[in-house]
C-alpha positions as CSV (number, residue, x, y, z in Angstrom):
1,X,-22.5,-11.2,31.4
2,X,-22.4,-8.5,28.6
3,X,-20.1,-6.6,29.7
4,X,-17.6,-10.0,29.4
5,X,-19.0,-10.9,26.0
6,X,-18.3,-7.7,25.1
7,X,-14.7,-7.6,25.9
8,X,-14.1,-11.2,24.7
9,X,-15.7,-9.9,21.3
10,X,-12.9,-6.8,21.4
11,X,-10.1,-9.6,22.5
12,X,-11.4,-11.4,19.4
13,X,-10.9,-8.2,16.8
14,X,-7.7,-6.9,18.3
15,X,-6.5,-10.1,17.1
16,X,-7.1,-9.7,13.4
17,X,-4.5,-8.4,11.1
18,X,-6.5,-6.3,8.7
19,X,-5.0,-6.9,4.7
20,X,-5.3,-3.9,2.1
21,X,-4.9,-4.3,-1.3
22,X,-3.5,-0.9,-2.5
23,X,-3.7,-0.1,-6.0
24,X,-1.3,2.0,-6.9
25,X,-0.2,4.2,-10.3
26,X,1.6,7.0,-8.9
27,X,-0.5,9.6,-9.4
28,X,-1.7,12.0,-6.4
29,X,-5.0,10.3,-5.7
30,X,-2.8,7.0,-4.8
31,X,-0.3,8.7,-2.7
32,X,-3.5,10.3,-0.6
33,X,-4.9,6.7,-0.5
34,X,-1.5,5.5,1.3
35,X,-1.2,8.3,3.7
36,X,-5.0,7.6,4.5
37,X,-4.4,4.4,5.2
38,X,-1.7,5.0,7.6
39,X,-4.1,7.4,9.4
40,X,-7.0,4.3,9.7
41,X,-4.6,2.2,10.9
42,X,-2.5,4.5,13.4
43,X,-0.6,1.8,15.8
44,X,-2.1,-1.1,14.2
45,X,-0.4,-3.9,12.4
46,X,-1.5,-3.9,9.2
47,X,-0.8,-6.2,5.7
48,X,-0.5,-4.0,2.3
49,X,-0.8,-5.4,-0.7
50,X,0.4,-3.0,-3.1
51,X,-0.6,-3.4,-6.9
52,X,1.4,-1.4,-9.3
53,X,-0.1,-0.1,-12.3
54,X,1.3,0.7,-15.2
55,X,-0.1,1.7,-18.7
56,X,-1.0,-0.7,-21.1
57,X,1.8,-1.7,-23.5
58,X,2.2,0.0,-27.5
59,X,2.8,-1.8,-30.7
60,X,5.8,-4.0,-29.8
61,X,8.7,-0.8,-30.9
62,X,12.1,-0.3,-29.6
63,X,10.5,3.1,-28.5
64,X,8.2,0.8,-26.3
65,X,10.9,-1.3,-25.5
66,X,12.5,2.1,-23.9
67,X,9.4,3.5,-22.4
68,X,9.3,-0.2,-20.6
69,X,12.6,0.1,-19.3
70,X,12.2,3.8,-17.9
71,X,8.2,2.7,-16.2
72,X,10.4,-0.3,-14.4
73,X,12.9,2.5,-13.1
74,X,10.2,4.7,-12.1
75,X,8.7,2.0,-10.1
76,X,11.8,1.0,-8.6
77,X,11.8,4.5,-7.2
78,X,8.3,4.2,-6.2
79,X,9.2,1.1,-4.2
80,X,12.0,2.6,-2.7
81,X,9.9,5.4,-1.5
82,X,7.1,3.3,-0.1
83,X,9.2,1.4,1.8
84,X,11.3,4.0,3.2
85,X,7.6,5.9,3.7
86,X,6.4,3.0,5.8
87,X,9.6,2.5,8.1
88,X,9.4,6.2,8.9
89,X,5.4,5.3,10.3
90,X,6.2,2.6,12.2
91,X,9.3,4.5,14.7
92,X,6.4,7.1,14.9
């Protein structure tokens, strides 16, 4: 009788999708947090959420203005990578 409740109770977790909400600015600490995650959850399906941080905003400027423009480049890169980062896990 435990020994089925027990494996009903596995059954029952292999079945959830675990969600992560992954903050993320760039920096190195981030990057670690990503490549940890993908050792937690080796072979596992897995939900990321990832939050992208940026700095907060100057005094309205076209220097800001600039700045802006070159933090949404920089995180289209950073998108790019991530994605192309989590296509290489899952073939492996």
């Amino acid at each position: 009788m435990f020994s089925q409740t027990q494996a009903y109770e596995k059954q029952e977790i292999n079945k959830v999708t675990p969600h992560v909400l992954l903050c993320y600015d760039g920096s190195p600490s981030s990057y670690r947090a990503l490549a940890y995650l993908k050792q937690v959850f080796y072979q596992t399906e897995l939900n990321i959420t990832v939050l992208k941080l940026i700095e907060h905003p100057e005094k309205l400027s076209s220097q800001w203005e600039i700045s802006l423009i070159k933090k949404f480049e920089r995180e289209d890169e950073i998108e790019k990578k991530l994605v192309k980062f989590f296509l290489m896990q899952k073939k492996s």
